[in-house]
C-alpha positions as CSV (number, residue, x, y, z in Angstrom):
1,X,-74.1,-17.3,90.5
2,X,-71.0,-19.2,91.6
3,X,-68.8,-20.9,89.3
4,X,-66.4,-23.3,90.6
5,X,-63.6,-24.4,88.0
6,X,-63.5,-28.1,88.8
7,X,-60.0,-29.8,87.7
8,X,-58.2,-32.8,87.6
9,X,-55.1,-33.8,88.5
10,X,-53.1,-37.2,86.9
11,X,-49.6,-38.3,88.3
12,X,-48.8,-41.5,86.6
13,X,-46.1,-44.0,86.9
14,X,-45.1,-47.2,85.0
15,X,-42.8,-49.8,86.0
16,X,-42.9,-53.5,85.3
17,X,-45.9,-52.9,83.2
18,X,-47.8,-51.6,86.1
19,X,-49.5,-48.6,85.2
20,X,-50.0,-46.5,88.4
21,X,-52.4,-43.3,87.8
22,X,-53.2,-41.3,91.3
23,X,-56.0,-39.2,90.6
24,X,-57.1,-36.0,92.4
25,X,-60.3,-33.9,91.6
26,X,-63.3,-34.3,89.7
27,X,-64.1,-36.5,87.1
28,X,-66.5,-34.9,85.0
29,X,-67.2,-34.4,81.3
30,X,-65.0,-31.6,81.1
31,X,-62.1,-33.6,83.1
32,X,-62.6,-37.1,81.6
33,X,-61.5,-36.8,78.0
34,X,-57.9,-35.7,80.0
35,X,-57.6,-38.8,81.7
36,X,-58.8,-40.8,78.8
37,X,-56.4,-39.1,76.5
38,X,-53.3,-39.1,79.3
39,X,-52.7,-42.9,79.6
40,X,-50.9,-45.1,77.4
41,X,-51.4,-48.4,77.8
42,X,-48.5,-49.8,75.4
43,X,-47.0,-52.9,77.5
44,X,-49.1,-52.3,80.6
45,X,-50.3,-55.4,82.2
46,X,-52.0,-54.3,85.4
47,X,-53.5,-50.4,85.4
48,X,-54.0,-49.4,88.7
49,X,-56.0,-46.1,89.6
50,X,-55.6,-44.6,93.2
51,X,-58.4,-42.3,94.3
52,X,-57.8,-41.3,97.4
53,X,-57.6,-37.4,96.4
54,X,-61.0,-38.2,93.7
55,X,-63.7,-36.0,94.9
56,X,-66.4,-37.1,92.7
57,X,-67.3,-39.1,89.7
58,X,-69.8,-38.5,87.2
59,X,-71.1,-40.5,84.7
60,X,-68.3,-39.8,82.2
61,X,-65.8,-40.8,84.7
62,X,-68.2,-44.7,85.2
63,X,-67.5,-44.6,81.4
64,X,-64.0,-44.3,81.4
65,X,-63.4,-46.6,83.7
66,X,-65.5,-49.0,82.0
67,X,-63.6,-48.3,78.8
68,X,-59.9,-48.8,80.6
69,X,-61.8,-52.2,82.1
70,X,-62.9,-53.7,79.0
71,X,-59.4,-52.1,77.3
72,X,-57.3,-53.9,79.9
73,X,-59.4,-57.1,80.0
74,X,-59.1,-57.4,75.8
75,X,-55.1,-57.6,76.7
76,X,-55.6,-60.3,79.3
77,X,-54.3,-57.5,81.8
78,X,-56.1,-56.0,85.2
79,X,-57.4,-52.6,86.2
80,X,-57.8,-51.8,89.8
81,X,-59.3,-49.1,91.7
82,X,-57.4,-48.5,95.5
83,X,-58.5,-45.9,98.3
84,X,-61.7,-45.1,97.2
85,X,-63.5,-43.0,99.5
86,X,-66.8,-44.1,100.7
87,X,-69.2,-41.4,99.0
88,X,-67.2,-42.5,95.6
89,X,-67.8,-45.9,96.3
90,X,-71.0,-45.4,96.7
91,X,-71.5,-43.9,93.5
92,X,-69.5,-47.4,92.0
93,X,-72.0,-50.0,94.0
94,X,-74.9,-47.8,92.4
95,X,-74.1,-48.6,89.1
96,X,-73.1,-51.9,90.0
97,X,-69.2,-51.3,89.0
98,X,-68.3,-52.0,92.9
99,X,-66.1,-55.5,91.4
100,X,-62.9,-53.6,90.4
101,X,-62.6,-51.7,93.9
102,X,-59.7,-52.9,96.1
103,X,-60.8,-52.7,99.8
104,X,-57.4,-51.3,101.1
């Protein structure tokens, strides 16, 4: 049986109160509680999630997402996803959740 170790990676900066978090990996439910516990969003405006290196989303990771959507809306602030590769995109129109996706 092959076990693959799937991980994620989070590189975030903050300036202006522009909350950049580039993403790399899988966002699963062993990954998502790290992202969802990484970010502070204290006097950040416009969250911003690049996912060019985002292999996959699973459910946990739509939930997030969700969760940092409604968070950021409740401040009268943004979120944003950029460089979403098709397949995740995909994934995003399925569930209807295509709205915050920057076509870049």
């Amino acid at each position: 049986m092959e076990s693959e170790n799937r991980t994620l990676k989070i590189e975030q900066t903050k300036n202006q109160g522009v909350l950049i978090c580039r993403l790399a990996g899988w966002l699963d439910p062993n990954t998502t509680p790290e992202l969802e516990n990484a970010l502070d969003l204290v006097d950040v405006e416009e969250l911003i999630f690049d996912m060019q290196n985002v292999e996959y989303v699973f459910s946990a990771g739509l939930r997030a997402f969700l969760f940092f959507e409604k968070t950021m809306k409740a401040k009268n602030g943004a979120m944003r996803l950029i460089h979403v590769s098709d397949f995740v995109k995909s994934i995003f129109d399925m569930v209807g959740f295509q709205d915050v996706i920057e076509n870049a």
